[in-house]
KOLLO-627578 format. One record per atom (N, C-alpha, C, O): z, x, y. Coordinates in steps of 0.1 Angstrom, whole numbers, padded with zeros to 4 digits, always signed. Layout:
<rs>
ZXY/...
</rs>
This chain:
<rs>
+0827-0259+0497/+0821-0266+0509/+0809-0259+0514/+0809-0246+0516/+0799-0266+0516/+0787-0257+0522/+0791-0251+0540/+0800-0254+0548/+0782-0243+0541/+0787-0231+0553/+0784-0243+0567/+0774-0248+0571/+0800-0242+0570/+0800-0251+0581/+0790-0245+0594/+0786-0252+0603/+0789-0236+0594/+0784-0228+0610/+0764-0234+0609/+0756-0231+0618/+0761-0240+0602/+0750-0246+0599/+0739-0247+0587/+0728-0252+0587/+0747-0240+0577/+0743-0241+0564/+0738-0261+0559/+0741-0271+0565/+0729-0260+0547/+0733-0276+0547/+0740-0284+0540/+0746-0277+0532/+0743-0295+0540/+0754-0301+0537/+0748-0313+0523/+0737-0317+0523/+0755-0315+0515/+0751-0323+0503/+0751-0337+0504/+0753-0340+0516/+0750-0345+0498/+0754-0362+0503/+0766-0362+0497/+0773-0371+0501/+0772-0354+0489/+0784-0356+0478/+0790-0348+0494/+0790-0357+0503/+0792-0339+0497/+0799-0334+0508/+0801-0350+0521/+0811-0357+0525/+0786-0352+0522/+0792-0361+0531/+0800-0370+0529/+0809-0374+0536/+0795-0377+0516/+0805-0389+0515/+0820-0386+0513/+0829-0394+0513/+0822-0369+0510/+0835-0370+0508/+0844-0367+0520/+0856-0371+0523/+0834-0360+0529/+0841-0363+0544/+0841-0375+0548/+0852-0378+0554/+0831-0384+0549/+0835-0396+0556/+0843-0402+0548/+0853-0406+0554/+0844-0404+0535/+0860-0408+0526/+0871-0405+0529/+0879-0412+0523/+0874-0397+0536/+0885-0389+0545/+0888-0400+0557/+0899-0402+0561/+0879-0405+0561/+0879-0415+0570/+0882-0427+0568/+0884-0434+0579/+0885-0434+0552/+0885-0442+0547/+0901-0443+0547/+0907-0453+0552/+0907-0433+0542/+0922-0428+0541/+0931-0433+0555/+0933-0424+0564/+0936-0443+0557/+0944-0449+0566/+0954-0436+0575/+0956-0437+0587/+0959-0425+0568/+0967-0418+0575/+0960-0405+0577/+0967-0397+0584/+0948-0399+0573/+0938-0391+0579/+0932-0394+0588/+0928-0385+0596/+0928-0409+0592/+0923-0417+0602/+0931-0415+0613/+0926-0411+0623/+0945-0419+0613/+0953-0417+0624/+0957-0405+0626/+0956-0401+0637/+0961-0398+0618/+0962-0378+0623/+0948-0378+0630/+0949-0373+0641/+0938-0381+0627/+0924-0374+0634/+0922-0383+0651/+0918-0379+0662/+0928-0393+0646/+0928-0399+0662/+0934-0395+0667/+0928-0394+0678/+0950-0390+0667/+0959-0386+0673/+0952-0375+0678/+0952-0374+0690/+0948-0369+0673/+0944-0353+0675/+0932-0352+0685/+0931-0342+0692/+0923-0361+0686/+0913-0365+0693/+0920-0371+0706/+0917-0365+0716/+0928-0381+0708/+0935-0390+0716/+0946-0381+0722/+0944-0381+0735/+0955-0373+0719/+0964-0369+0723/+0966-0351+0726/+0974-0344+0733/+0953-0347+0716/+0958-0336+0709/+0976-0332+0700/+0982-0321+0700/+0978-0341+0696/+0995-0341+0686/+0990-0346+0677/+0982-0355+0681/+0989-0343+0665/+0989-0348+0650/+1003-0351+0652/+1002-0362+0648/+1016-0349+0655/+1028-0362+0651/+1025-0375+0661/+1032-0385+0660/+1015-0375+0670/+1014-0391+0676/+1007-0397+0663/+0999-0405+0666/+1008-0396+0654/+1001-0406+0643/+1012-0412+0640/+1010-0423+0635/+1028-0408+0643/+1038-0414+0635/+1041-0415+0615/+1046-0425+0608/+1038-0408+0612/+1039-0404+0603/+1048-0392+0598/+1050-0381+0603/+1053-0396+0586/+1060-0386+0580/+1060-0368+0575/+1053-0365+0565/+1068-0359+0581/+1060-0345+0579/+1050-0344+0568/+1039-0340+0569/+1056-0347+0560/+1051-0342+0545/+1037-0352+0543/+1031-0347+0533/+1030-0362+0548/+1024-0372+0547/+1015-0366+0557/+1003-0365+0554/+1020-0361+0569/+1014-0353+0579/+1005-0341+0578/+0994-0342+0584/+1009-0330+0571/+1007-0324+0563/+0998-0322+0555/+0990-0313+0556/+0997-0331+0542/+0985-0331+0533/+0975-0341+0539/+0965-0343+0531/+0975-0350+0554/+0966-0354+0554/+0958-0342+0569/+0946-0340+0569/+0965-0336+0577/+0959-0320+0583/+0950-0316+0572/+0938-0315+0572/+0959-0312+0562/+0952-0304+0550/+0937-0307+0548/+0927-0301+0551/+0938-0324+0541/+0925-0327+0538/+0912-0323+0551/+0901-0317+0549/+0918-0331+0563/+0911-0329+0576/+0905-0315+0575/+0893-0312+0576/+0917-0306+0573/+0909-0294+0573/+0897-0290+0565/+0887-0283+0569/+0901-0295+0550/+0890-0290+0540/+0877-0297+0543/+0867-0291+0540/+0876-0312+0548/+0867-0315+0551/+0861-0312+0567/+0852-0319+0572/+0868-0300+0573/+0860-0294+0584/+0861-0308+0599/+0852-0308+0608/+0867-0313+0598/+0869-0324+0608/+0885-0319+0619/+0889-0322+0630/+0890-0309+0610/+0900-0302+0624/+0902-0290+0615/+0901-0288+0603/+0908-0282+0627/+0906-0264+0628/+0923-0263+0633/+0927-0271+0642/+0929-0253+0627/+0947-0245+0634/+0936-0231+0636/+0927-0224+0631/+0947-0235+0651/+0945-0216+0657/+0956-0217+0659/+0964-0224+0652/+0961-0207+0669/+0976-0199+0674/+0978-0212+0683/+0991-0213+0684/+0973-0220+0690/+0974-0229+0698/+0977-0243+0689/+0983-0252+0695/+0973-0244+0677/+0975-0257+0668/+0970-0266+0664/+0963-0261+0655/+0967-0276+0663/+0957-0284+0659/+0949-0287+0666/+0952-0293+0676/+0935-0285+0662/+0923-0291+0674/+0911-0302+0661/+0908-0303+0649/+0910-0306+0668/+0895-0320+0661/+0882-0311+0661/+0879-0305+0671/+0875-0310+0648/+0858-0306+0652/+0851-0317+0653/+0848-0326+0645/+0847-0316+0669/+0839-0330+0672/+0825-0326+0666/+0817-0334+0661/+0823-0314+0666/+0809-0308+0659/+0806-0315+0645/+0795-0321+0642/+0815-0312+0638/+0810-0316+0625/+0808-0330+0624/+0809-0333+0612/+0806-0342+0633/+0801-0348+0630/+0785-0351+0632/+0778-0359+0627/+0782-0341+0643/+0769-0337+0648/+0760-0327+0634/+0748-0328+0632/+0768-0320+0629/+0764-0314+0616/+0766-0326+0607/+0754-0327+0602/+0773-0336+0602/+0767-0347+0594/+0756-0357+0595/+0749-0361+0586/+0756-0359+0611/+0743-0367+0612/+0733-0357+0609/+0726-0360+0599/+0731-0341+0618/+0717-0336+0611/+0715-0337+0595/+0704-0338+0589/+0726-0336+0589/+0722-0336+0573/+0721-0348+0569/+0713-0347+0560/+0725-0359+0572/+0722-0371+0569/+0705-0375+0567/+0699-0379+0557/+0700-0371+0582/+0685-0372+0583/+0674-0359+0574/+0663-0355+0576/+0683-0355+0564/+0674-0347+0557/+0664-0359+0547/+0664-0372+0546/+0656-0346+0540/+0640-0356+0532/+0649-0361+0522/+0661-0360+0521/+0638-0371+0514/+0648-0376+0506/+0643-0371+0492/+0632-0367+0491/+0654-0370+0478/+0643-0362+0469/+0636-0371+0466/+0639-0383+0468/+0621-0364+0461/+0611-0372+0459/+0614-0375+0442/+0610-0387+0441/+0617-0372+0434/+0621-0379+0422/+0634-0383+0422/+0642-0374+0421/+0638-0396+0423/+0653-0398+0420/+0660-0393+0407/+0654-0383+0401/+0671-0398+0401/+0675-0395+0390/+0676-0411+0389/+0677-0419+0399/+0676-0417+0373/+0680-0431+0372/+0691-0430+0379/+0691-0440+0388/+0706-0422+0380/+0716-0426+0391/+0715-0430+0400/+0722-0439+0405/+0703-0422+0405/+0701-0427+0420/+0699-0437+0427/+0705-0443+0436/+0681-0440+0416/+0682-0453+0419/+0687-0466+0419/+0683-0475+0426/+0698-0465+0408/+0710-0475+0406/+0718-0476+0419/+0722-0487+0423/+0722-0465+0426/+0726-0467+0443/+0717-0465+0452/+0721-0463+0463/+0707-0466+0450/+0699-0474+0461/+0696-0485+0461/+0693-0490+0472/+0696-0497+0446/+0695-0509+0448/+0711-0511+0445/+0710-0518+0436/+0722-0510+0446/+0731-0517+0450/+0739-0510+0461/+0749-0515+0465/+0735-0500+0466/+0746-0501+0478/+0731-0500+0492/+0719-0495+0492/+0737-0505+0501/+0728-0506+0516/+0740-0505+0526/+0751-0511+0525/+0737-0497+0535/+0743-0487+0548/+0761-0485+0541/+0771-0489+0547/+0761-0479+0531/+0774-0478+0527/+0784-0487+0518/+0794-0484+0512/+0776-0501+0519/+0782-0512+0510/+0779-0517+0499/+0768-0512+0500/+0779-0523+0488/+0775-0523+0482/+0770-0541+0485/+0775-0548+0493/+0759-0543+0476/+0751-0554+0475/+0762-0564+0466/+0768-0574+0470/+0761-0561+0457/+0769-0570+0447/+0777-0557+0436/+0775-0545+0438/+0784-0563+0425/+0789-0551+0418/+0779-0552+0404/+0777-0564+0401/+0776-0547+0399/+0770-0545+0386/+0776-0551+0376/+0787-0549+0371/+0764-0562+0372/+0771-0565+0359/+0770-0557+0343/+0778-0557+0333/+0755-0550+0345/+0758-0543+0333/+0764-0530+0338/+0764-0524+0349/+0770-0528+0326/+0780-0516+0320/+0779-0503+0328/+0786-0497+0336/+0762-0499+0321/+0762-0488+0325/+0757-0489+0339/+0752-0478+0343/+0756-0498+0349/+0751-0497+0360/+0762-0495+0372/+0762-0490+0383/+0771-0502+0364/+0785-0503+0374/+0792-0490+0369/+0800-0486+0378/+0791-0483+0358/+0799-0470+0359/+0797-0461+0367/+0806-0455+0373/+0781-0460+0369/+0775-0448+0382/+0781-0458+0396/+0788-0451+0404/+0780-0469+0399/+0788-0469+0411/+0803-0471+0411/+0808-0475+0421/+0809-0468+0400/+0824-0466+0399/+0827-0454+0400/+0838-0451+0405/+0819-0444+0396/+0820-0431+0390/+0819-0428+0413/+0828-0425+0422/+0805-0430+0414/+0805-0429+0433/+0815-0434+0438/+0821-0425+0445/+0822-0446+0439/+0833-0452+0447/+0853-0442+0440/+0864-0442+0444/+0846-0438+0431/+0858-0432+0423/+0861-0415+0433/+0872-0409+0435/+0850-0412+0437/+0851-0400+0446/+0852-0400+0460/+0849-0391+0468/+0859-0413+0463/+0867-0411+0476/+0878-0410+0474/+0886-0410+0484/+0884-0410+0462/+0902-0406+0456/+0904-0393+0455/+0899-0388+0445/+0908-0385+0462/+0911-0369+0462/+0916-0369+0448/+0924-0378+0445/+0912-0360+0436/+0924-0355+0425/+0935-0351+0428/+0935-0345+0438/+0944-0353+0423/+0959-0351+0426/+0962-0358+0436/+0970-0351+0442/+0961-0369+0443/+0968-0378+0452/+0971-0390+0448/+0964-0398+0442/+0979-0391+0451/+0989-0409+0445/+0984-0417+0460/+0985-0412+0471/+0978-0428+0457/+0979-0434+0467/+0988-0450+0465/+0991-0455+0454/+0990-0455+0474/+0998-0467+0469/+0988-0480+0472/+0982-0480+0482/+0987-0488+0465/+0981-0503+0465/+0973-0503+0478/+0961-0504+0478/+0982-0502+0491/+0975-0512+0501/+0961-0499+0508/+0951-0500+0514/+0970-0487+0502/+0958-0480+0509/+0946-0477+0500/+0936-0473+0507/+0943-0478+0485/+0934-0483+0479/+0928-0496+0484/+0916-0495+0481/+0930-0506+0488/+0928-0515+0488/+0918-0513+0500/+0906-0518+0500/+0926-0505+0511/+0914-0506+0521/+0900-0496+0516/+0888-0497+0518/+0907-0487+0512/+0896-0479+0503/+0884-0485+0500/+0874-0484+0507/+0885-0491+0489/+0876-0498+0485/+0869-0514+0492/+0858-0518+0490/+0879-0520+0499/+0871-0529+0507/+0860-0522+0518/+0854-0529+0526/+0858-0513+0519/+0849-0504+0527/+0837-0509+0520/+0828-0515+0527/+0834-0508+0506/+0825-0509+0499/+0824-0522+0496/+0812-0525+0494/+0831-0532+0494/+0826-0549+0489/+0838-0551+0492/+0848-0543+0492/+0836-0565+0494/+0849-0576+0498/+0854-0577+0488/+0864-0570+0490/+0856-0582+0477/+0861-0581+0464/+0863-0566+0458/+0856-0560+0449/+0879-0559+0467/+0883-0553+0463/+0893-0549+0449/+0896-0539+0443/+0896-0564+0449/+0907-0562+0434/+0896-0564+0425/+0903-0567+0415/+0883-0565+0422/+0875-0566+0409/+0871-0551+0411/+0864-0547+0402/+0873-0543+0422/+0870-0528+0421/+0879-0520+0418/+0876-0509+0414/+0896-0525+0419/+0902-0515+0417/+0907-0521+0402/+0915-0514+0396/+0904-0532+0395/+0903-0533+0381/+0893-0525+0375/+0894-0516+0367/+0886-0528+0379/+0873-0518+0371/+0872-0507+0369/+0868-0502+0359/+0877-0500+0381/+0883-0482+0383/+0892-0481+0376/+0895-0469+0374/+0900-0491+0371/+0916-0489+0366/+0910-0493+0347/+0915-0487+0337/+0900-0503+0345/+0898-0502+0336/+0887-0492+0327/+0886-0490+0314/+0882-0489+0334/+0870-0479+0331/+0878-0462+0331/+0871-0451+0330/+0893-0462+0334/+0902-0451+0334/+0896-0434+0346/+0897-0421+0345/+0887-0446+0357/+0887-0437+0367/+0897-0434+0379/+0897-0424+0386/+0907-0448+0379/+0921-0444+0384/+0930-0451+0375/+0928-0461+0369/+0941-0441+0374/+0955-0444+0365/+0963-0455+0379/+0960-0457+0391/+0974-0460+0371/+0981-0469+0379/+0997-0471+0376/+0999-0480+0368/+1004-0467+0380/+1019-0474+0380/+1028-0474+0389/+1028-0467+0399/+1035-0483+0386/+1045-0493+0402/+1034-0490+0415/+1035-0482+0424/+1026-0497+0412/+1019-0502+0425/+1011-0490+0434/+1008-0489+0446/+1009-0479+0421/+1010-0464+0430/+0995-0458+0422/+0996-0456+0410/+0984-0455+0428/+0975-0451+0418/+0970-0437+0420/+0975-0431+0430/+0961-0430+0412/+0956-0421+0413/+0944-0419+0406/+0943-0426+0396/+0933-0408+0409/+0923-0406+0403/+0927-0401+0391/+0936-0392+0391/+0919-0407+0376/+0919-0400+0366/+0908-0401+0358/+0910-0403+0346/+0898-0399+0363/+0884-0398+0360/+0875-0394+0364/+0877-0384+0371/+0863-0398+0363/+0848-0395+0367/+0847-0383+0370/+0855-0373+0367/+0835-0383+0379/+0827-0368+0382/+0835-0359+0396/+0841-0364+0406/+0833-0348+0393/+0844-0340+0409/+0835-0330+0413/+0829-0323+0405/+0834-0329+0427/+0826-0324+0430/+0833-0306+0432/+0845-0302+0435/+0824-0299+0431/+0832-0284+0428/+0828-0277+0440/+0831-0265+0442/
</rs>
């Protein structure tokens, strides 16, 4: 993670924090936490509770002291300054492939060739933590973030073997990870 105290921040960092946001039960731990100060007002299960603090934490969106869970309302102030950085002046062809299909986050349409829809499978494929099972409905909202035609996204991720899938339960098993 780049140095939260004001170091700068990557677009792969950001989007994987705001992907954290995408996550239905990171969303409500963070509101709770914001709303109540209690991460159990989310209603949620210890262990569920738990790895979604965790994530919160690694993505710098809440901090444990001796007192317990607190929200960094800062680091969203640190996302927007990094957001507004230059842009590179030579893209990579990846790039420009998401810049003509995705606008303020969404995508335009999905790619029909191959290799154009891989690079934005391979990007939408990196809001699935490795190692987390998620189940159907919370994929679902995952990806409806990005295009209304979520089930031609979570086919494509499932057939391009960027997520694995069974009983209704999936997980990342592909693409690019950010280190």
């Amino acid at each position: 993670m780049a140095d939260v105290a004001g170091g700068a921040l990557s677009e792969e960092e950001i989007r994987r924090v705001l992907g954290l946001l995408y996550q239905e039960d990171t969303l409500r731990v963070l509101s709770a936490l914001v709303l109540s100060g209690d991460p159990r007002d989310a209603g949620l299960e210890p262990d569920a509770l738990r790895r979604a603090l965790d994530r919160l934490e690694r993505g710098g969106l809440a901090t444990r002291d001796h007192d317990g869970w607190h929200p960094r309302r800062e680091r969203f102030r640190e996302l927007l300054h990094a957001a507004k950085g230059p842009a590179s002046p030579a893209a990579s062809p990846e790039d420009r492939v998401m810049q003509n299909f995705l606008v303020e986050g969404r995508l335009r349409a999905i790619p029909t060739r191959r290799e154009k829809r891989l690079v934005v499978l391979d990007y939408i494929a990196r809001v699935f933590e490795p190692g987390v099972r998620y189940p159907e409905k919370d994929v679902n909202v995952a990806l409806r973030a990005f295009h209304d035609d979520f089930a031609a996204l979570r086919r494509y991720l499932v057939d391009e073997g960027l997520l694995a899938r069974a009983d209704n339960v999936y997980w990342r098993s592909g693409g690019s990870v950010d280190l």
